[in-house]
Structures are given as structure tokens and as C-alpha cells.
MIVEX-907358 format. One record per residue: residue in three letters; x, y, z of N, C-alpha, C, O in turn. Coordinates in pm, whole numbers. Layout:
# MIVEX-907358
  residuo      nx      ny      nz     cax     cay     caz      cx      cy      cz      ox      oy      oz
      Ala       X       Y       Z       X       Y       Z       X       Y       Z       X       Y       Z
...
END
This chain:
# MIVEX-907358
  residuo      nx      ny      nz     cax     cay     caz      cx      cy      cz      ox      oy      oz
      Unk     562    4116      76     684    4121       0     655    4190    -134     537    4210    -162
      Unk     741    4226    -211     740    4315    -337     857    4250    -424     956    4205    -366
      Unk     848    4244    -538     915    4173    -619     988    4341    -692     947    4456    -673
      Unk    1091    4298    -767    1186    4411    -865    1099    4460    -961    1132    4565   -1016
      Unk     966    4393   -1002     845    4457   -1090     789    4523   -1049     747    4610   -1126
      Unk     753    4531    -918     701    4588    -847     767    4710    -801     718    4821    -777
      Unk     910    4663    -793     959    4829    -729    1015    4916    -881    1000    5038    -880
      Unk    1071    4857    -995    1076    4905   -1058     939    5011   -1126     958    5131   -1146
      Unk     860    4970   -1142     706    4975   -1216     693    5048   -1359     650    4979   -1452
      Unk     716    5142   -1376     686    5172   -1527     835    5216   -1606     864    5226   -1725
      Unk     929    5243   -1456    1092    5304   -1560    1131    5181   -1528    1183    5163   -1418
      Unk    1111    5062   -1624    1202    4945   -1676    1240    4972   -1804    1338    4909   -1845
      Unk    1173    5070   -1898    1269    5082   -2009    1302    5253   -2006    1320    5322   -2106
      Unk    1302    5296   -1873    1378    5422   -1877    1561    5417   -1869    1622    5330   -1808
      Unk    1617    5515   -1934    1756    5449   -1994    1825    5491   -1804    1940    5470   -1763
      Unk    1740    5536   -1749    1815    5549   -1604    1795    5388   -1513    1831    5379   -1396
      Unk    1752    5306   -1567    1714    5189   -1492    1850    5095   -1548    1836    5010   -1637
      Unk    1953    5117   -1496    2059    5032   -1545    2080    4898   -1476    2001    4837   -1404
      Unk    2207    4864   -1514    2269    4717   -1432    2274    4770   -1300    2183    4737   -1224
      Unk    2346    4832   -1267    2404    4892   -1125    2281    4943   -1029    2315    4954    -911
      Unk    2171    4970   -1051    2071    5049    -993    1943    4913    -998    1835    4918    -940
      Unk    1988    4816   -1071    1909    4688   -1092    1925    4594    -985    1844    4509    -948
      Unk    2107    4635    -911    2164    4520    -859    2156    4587    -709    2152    4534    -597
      Unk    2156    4702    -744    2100    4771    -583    1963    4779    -523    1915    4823    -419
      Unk    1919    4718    -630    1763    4692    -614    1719    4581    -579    1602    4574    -542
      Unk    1794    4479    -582    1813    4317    -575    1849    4343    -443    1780    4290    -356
      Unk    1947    4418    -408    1994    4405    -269    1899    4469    -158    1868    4412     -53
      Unk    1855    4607    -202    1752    4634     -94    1624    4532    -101    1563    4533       6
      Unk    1571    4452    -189    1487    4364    -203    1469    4272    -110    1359    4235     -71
      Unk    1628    4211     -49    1688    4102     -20    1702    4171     110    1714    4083     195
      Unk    1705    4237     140    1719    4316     285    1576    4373     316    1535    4390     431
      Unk    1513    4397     217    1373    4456     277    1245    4274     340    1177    4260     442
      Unk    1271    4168     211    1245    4048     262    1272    3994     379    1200    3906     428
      Unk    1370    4036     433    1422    3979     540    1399    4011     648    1394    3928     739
      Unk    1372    4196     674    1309    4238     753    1123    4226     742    1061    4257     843
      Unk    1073    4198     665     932    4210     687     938    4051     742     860    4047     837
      Unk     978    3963     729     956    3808     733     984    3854     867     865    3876     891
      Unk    1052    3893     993    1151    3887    1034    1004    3977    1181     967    3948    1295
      Unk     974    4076    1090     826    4175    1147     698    4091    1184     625    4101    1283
      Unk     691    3984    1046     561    3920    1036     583    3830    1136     478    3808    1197
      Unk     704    3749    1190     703    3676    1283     675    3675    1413     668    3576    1486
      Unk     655    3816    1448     641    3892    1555     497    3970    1518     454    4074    1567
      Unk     453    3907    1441     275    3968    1502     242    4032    1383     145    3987    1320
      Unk     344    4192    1309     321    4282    1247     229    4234    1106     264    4130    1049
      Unk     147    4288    1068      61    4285     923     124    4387     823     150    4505     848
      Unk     145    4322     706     161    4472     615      57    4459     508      51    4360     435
      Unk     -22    4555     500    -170    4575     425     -84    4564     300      36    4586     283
      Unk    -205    4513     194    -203    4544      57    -251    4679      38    -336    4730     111
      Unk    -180    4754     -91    -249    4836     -72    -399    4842    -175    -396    4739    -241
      Unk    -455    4878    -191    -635    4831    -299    -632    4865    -412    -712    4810    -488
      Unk    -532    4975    -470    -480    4992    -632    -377    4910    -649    -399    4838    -746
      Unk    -255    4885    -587    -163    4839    -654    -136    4709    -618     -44    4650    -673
      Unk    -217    4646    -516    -184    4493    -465     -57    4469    -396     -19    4358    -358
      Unk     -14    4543    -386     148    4523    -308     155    4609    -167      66    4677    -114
      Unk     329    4577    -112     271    4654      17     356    4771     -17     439    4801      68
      Unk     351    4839    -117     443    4975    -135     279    5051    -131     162    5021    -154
      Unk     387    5205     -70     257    5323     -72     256    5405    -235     345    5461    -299
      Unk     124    5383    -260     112    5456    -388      57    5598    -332      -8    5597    -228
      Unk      82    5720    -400      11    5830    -356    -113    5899    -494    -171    6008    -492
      Unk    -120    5785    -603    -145    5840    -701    -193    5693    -752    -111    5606    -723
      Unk    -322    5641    -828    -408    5554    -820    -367    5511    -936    -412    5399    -959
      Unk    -296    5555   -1027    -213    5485   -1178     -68    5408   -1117      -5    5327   -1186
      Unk     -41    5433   -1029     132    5386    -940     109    5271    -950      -9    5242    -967
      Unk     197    5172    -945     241    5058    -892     298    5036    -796     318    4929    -738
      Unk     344    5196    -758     446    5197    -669     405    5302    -585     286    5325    -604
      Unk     463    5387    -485     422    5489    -395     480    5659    -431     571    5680    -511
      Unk     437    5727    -385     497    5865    -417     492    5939    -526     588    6010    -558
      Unk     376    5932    -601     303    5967    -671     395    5921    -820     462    5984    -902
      Unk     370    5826    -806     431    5694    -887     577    5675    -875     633    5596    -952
      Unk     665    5760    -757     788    5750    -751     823    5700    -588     910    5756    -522
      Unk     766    5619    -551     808    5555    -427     861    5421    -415     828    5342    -326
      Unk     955    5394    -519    1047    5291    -527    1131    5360    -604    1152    5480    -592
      Unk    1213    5241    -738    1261    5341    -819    1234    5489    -909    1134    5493    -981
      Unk    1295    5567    -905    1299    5691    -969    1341    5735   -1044    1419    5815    -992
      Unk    1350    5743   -1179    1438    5834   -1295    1511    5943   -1208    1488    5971   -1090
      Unk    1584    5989   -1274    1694    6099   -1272    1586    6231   -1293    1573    6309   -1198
      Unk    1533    6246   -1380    1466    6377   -1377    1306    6358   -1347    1206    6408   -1399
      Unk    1327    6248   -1223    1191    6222   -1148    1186    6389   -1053    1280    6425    -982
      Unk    1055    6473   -1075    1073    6603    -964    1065    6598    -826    1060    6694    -750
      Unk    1064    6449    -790    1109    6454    -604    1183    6383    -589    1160    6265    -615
      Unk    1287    6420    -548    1403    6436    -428    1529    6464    -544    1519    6491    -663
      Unk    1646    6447    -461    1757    6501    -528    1807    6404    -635    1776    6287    -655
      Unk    1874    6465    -683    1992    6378    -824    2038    6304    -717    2046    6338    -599
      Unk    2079    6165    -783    2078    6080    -726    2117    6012    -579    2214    5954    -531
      Unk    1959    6062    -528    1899    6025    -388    1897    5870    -378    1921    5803    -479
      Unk    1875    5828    -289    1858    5676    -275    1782    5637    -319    1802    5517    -335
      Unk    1620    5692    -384    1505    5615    -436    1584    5624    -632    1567    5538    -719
      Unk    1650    5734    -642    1701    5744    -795    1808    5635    -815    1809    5573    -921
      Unk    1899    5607    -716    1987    5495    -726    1952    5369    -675    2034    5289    -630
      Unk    1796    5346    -683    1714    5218    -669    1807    5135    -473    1844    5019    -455
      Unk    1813    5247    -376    1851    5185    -282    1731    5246    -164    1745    5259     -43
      Unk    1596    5283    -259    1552    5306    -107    1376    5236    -159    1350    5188    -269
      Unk    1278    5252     -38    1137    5230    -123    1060    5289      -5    1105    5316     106
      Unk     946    5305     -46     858    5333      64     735    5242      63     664    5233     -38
      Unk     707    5163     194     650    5062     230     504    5149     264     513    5246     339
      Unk     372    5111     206     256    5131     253     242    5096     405     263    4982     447
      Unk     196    5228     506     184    5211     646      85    5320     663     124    5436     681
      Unk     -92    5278     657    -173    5370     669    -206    5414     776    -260    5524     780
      Unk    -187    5349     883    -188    5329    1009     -40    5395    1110     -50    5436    1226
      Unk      47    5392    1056     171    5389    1121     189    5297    1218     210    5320    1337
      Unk     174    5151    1144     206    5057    1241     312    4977    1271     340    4918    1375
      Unk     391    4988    1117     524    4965    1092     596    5011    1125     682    4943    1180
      Unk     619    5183    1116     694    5233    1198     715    5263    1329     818    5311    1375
      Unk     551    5215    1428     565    5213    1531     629    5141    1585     680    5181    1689
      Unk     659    4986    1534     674    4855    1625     815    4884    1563     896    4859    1652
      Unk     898    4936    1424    1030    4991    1404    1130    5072    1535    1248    5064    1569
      Unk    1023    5144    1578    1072    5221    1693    1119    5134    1815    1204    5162    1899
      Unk    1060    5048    1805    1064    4985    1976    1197    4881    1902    1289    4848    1977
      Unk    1199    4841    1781    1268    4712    1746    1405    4731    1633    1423    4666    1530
      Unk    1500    4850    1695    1550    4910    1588    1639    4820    1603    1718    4813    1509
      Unk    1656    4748    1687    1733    4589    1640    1738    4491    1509    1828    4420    1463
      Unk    1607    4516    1470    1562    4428    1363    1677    4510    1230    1772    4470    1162
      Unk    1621    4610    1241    1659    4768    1155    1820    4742    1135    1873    4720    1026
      Unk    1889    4749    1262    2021    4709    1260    2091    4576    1198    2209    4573    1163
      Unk    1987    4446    1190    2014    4323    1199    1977    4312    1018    2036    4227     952
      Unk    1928    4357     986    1889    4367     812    1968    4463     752    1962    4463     629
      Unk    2032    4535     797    2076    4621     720    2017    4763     670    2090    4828     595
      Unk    1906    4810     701    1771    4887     691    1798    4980     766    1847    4958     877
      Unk    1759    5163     701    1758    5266     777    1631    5296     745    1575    5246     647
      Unk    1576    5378     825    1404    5463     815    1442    5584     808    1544    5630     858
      Unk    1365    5639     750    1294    5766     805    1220    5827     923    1119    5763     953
      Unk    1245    5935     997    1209    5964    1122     997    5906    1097     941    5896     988
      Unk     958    5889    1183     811    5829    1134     761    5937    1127     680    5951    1035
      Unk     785    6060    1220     699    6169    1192     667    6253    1103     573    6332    1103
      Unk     803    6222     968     779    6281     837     727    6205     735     714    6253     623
      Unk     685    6046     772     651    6017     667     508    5936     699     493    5814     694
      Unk     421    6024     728     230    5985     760     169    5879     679     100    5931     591
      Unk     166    5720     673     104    5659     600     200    5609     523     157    5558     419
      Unk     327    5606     538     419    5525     443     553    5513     524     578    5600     608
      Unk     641    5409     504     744    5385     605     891    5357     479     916    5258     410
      Unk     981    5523     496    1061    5511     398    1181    5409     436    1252    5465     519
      Unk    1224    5295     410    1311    5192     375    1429    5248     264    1422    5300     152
      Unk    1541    5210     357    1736    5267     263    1794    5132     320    1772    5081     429
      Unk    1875    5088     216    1976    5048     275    2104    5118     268    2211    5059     282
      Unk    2091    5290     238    2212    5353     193    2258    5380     348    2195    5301     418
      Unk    2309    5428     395    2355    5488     527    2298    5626     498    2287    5657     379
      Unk    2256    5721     599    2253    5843     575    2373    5965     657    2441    5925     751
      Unk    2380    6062     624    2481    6093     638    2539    6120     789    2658    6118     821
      Unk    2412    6148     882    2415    6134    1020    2451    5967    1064    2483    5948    1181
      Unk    2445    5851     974    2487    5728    1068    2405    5693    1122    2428    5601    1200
      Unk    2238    5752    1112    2162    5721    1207    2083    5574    1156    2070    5551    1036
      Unk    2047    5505    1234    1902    5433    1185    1794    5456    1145    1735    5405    1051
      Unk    1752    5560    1236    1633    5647    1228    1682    5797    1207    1745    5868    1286
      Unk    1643    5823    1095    1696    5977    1057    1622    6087     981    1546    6045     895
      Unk    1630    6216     996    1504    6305     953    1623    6336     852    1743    6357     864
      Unk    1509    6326     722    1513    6388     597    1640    6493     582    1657    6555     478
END
């Protein structure tokens, strides 16, 4: 599990970390808990990762978080992904999966996916990390490429 410190990590006093992006963060929190409890009951492990102690993917050994310190929340003039993408409007995260084991047993169990509220990322674009939305994407899919 990952706490809002955790997904927030260093933009808590960036002026893009508001109420609204706080409370969407609470909610994917509350939906991401539910599905890992939900994983772990059924066998799945989610590694710590060895810099940041949590199960988010860091890509960068100062992170708290993943994506080269932007794999949870994101400022606005964070340089990956778009104006406000789902990781900038605090509705998405990316879960440490060095293995791709999360997204494997995701594949077979997109029930769970459906039953939490939770969309992925296709697994094949994301090697070693398993991107988590609760936004819809624009295809409707569960599982959806970038």
C-alpha cells in the first residue's frame, strides 16, 4: 500500500498540488487499496522497492515516487506527459512491477480491474512498472495503449 505522502512526494508545496487533485488522490488511493488487498488475497506479492520503501516504481534513486520522480503526482510543467494527464491531475500512479507480475495476473483478472474501479496500461508499454488510472481513457478500455 502507499499512503498520499508517498504519492504526493516532493510537490506538496508545489502551488499545482491543490484541494481538487488532493481529493482525486484520496480516491485513486482508496481504489488502488482495494485492488492490491483484493491481489494479495490471491497469492500476488508487491515488492518494495530498495530506494524508496514503497511499492511505487521510482526510475531515479532521489524519487519517492516512480518516473523519474514523476510516477505519482506531477506538476503541470512536469516534462512527461501532457497538461493535465491523469498523473498531473493526481488520478493515476505507477505501481513498481520488476518482474511484470502484476500486470500479468491483471491480464487474466480484469475483473478485479473492473470491480475497483482501475484502468492499466497495455503491459507491453510499461516494462517494470504497472500504470494505475482511475480516469477512464478515451477508448473505454480497461486495458489501453498509451
Amino acid at each position: 500500500m502507499f499512503t498520499l505522502i508517498d504519492y504526493v512526494g516532493p510537490w506538496a508545496e508545489s502551488p499545482d498540488w491543490n484541494e481538487e487533485r488532493e481529493d482525486n488522490a484520496n480516491l485513486l488511493i482508496a481504489a488502488c487499496t482495494k485492488l492490491q488487498a483484493l491481489m494479495e488475497s490471491d497469492g500476488v506479492h508487491f515488492p518494495l522497492h530498495e530506494h524508496t520503501g514503497t511499492g511505487l516504481h521510482p526510475r531515479n534513486r532521489d524519487s519517492s515516487i516512480s518516473g523519474e520522480t514523476y510516477g505519482g503526482f506531477r506538476p503541470q510543467d512536469c516534462p512527461i506527459g501532457a497538461p493535465h494527464s491523469a498523473h498531473k491531475e493526481g488520478l493515476a500512479v505507477d505501481r513498481y512491477d520488476p518482474g511484470d507480475l502484476i500486470d500479468q495476473f491483471l491480464l487474466r483478472r480484469v475483473d478485479l480491474l473492473n470491480q475497483c474501479g482501475i484502468y492499466i496500461e497495455a503491459p507491453s508499454t510499461t516494462p517494470g512498472w504497472s500504470h494505475w488510472t482511475i480516469r477512464s481513457p478515451a477508448s473505454g478500455h480497461v486495458i489501453f495503449y498509451p
